[in-house]
C-alpha positions as CSV (number, residue, x, y, z in Angstrom):
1,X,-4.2,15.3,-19.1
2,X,-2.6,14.5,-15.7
3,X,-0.4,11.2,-16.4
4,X,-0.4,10.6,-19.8
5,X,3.2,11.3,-19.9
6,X,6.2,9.8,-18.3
7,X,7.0,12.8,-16.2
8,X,4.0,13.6,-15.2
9,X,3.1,10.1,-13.8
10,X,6.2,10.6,-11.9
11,X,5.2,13.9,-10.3
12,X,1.8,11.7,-9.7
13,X,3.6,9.8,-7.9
14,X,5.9,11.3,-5.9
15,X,2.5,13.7,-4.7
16,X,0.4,10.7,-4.0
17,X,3.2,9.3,-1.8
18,X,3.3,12.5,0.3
19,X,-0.5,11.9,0.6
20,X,0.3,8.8,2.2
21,X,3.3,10.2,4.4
22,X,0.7,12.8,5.6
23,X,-1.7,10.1,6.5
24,X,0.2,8.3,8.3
25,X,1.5,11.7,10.1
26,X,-2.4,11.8,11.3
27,X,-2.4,8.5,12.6
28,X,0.6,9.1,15.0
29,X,-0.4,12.1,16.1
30,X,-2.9,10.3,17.8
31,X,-0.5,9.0,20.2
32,X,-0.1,5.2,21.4
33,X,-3.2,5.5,24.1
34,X,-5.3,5.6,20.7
35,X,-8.6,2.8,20.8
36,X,-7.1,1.2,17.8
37,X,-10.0,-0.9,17.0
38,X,-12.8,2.2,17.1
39,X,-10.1,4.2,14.8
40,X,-10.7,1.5,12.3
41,X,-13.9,1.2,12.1
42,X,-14.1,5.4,11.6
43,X,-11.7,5.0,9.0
44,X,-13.8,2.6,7.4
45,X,-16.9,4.2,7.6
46,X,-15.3,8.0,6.6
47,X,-14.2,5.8,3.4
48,X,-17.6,4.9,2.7
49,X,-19.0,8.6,3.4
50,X,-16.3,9.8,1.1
51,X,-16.7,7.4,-1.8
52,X,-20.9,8.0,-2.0
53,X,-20.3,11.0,-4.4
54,X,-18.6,8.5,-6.7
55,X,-21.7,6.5,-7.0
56,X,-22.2,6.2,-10.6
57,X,-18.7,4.1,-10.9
58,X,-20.5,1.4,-9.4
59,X,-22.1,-1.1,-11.5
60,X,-25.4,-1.5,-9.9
61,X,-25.7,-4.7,-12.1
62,X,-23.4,-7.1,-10.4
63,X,-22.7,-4.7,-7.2
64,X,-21.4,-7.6,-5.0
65,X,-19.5,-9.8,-8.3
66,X,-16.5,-11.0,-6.7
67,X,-18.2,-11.2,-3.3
68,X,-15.7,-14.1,-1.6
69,X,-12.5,-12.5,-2.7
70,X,-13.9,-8.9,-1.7
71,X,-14.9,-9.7,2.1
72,X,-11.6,-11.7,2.3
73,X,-9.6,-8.9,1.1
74,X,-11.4,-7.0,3.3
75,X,-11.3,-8.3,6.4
76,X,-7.4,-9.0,6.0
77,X,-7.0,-4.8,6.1
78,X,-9.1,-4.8,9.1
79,X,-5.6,-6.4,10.4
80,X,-3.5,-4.7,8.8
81,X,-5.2,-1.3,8.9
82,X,-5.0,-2.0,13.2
83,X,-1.0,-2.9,12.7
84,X,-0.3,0.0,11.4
85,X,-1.7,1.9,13.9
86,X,0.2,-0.3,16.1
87,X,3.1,0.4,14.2
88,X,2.9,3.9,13.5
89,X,2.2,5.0,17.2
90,X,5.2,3.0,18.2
91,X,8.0,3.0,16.0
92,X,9.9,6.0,14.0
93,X,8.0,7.4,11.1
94,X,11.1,6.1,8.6
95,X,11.3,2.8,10.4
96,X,7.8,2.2,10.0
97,X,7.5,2.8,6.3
98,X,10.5,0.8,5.5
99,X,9.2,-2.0,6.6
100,X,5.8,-1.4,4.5
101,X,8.0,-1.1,1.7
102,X,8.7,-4.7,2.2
103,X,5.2,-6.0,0.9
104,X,6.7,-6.2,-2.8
105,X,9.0,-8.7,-1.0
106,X,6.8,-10.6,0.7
107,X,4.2,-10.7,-3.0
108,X,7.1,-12.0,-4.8
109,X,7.1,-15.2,-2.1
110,X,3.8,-15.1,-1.6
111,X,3.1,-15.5,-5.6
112,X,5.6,-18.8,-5.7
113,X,3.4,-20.7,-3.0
114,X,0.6,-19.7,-4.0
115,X,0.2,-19.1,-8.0
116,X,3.4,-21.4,-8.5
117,X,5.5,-18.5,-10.5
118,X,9.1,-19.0,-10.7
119,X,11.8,-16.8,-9.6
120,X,15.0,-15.7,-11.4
121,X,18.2,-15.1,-9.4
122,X,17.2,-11.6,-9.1
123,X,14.1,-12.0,-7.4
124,X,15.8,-14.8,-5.1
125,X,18.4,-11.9,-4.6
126,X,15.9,-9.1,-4.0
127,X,13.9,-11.0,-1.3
128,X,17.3,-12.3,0.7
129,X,18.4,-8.6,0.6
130,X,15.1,-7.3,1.7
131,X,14.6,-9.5,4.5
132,X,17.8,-9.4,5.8
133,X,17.3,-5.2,5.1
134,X,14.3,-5.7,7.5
135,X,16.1,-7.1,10.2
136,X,18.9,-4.7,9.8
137,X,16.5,-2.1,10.9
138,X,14.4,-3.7,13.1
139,X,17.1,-5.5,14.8
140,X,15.9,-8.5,17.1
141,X,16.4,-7.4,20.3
142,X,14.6,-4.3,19.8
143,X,11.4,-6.4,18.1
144,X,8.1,-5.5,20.1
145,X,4.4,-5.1,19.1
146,X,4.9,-2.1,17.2
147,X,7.8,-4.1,14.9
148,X,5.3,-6.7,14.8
149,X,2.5,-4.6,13.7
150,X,4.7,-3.3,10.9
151,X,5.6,-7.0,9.2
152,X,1.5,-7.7,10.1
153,X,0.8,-4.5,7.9
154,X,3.6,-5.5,4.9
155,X,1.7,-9.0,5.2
156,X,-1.5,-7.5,4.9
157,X,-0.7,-5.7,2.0
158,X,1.1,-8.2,0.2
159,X,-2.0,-10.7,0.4
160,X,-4.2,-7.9,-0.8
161,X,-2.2,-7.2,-3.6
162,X,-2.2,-10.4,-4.4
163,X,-5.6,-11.1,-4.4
164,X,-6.5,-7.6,-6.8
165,X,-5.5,-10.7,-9.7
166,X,-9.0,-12.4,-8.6
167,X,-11.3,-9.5,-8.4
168,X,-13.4,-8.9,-11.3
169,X,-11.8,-7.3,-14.3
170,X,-14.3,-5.0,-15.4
171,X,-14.3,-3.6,-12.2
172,X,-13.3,0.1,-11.5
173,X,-11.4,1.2,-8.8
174,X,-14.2,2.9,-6.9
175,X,-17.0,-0.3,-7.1
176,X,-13.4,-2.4,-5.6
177,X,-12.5,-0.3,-2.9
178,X,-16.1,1.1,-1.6
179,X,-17.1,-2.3,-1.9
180,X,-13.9,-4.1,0.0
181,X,-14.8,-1.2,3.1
182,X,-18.6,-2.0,3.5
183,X,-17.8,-5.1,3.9
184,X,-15.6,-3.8,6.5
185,X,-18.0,-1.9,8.3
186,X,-19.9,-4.8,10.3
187,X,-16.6,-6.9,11.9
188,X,-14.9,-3.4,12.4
189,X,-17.8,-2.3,14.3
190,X,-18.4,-5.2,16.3
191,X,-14.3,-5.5,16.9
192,X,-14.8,-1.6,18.2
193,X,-17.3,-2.6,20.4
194,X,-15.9,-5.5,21.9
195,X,-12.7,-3.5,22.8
196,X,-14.8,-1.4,25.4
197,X,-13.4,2.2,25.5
198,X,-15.0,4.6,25.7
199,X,-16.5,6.4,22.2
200,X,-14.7,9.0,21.3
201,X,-15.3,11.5,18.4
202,X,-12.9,13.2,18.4
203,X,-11.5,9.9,16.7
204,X,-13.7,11.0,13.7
205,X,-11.9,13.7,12.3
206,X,-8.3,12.1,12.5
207,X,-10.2,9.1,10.9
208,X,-11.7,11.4,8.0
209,X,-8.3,12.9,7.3
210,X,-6.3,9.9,7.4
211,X,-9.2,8.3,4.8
212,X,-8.9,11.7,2.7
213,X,-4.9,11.8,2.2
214,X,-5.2,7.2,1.7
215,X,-7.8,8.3,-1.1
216,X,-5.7,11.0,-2.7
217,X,-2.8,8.7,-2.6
218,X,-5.0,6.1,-4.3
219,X,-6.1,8.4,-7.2
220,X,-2.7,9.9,-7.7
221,X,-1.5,6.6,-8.5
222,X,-4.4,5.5,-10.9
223,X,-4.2,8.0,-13.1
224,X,-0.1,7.6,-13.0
225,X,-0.5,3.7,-14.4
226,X,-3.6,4.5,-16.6
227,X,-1.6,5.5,-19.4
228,X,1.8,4.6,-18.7
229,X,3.5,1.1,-17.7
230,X,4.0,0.8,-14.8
231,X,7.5,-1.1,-14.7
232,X,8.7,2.5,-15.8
233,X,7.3,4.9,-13.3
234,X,6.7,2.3,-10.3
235,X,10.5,3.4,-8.4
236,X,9.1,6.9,-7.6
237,X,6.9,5.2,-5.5
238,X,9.7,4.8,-3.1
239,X,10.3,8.5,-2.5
240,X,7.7,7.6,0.1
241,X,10.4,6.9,2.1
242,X,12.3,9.7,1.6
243,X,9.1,11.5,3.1
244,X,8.9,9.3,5.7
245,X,12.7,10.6,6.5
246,X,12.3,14.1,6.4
247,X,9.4,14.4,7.9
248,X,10.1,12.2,11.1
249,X,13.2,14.0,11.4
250,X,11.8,17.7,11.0
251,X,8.8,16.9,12.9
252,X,9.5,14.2,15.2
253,X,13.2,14.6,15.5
254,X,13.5,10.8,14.9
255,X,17.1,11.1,13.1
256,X,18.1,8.1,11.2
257,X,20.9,6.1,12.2
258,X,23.3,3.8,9.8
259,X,21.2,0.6,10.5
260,X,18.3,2.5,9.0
261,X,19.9,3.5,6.0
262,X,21.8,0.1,5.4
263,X,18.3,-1.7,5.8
264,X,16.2,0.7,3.8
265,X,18.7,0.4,0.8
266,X,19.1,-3.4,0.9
267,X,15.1,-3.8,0.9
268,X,14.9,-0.8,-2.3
269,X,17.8,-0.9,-4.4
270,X,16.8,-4.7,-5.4
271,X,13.2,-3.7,-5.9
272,X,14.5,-1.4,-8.3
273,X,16.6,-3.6,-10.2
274,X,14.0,-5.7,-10.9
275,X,11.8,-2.8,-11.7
276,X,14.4,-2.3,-14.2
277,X,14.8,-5.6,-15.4
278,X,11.2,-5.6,-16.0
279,X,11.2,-2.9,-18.2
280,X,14.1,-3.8,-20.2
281,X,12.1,-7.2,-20.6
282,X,9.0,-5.2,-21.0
283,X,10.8,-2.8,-24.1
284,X,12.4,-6.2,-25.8
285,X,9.1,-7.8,-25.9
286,X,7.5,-4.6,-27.5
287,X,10.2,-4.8,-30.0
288,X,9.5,-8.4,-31.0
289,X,5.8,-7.8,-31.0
290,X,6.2,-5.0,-33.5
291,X,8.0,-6.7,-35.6
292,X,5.4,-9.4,-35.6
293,X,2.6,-7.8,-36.0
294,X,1.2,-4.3,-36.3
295,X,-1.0,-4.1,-34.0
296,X,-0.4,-1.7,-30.9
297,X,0.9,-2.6,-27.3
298,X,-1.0,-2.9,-24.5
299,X,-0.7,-0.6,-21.6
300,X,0.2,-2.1,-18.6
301,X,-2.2,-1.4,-15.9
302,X,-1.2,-1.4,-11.7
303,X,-4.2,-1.7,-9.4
304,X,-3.6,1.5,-6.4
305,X,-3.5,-0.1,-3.2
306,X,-4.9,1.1,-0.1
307,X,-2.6,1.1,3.1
């Protein structure tokens, strides 16, 4: 089966990144004229539509368990789902997706203020080296609202992630996400009506696909952490951004400059090296488990996140 090796949660990964890469290809297609708020609302509701078949992964028993942490979680990618557009439609494909790349950053801060965890120097290192690999690329005097809407989508994902640790765990994947988008449905819909343009359904099928290739990715990368940890597949994640390279500058002939490249390594070579460090940890601890005790290790287990 599809990810119970290695290898093959690799190539899992590296597809369900290109998933996400033509996703977000979709979304700036759509120019930067695009009724952002209306798009999200589609997008939410094409989830929905798309998730019905998978109806029997829902437990109908405690449908809304979790409720509080759910509508939060959901109403925080409202935002970030809008950024991105924002972002997407203004800046470079590459730069854009660098700077999402920085919401394993931003969860490493995030998780000191708010769950109290401590850092080691390389986690201190990672997130200097990251930041200062965001505003390498970004570069201040070039900041605008598409810049901004990129750090407001990192952000957005970073809290999300976050908050997967208070969802239900008996949950599946399915019941979380389909339940995190109706809860989406009535702001996004008021928020689309509010903005005042006019309909437009032509919105629908960019909407549908951009949902399709997010769902894809979000599959691909459950079944690459079911049966594998995930501290030694999670780098091939970051082929994403090799993606995002060649296709902005095939398509889009948006070349990267040196600025690019120096910022997009300072914010993943870190990440990596802690991914690293993590699995060394990860294989040491196994080690002195077995040696305890027979019993077997468990697999660890990373929640896909939608973007």
């Amino acid at each position: 089966m599809p990810g119970k090796t290695v290898n093959s949660a690799i190539v899992l990964l590296v597809i369900g990144n290109a998933l996400a890469l033509v996703s977000d290809v979709v979304i700036k297609l759509l120019g930067q004229d695009v009724p952002v708020l209306q798009f999200v609302f589609l997008r939410c509701l094409c989830t929905v539509l798309m998730l019905l078949p998978f109806y029997r992964m829902i437990d109908m028993k405690a449908p809304f368990a979790g409720l509080g942490y759910h509508a939060l979680r959901a109403h925080i990618g409202i935002i970030g789902i809008g950024a991105m557009v924002m972002a997407l439609a203004t800046l470079p494909l590459a730069t854009a997706n660098a700077v999402f790349y920085a919401a394993p950053l931003i969860v490493v801060v995030l998780s000191v203020l708010i769950f109290r965890e401590r850092l080691t120097w390389l986690s201190v290192a990672a997130v200097v080296s990251g930041f200062a690999g965001i505003l390498l690329i970004l570069r201040p005097v070039e900041i605008g609202w598409g810049a901004l809407g990129a750090l407001v989508t990192a952000f957005s994902l970073a809290f999300n992630a976050l908050l997967v640790r208070k969802l239900p765990k008996n949950q599946t994947m399915v019941h979380s996400v389909a339940l995190n988008y109706v809860l989406c449905l009535p702001v996004a819909g008021a928020l689309a009506l509010i903005e005042g343009r006019d309909w437009s359904w032509s919105l629908v099928l960019s909407a549908g696909a951009s949902s399709f290739f997010i769902l894809g990715y979000n599959f691909a990368v459950l079944l690459a952490y079911r049966h594998v940890a995930a501290n030694q597949v999670t780098s091939a994640e970051y082929t994403g951004l090799i993606w995002a390279v060649l296709i902005g500058w095939i398509w889009f002939n948006e070349v990267p400059d040196l600025w690019f490249l120096a910022g997009s390594l300072m914010i993943v070579v870190p990440l990596l090296a802690l991914g690293l460090k993590n699995r060394q940890a990860s294989a040491g601890r196994s080690i002195a488990r077995r040696n305890e005790s027979p019993e077997p290790e468990a697999v660890v287990e990373t929640p896909a996140e939608l973007r």
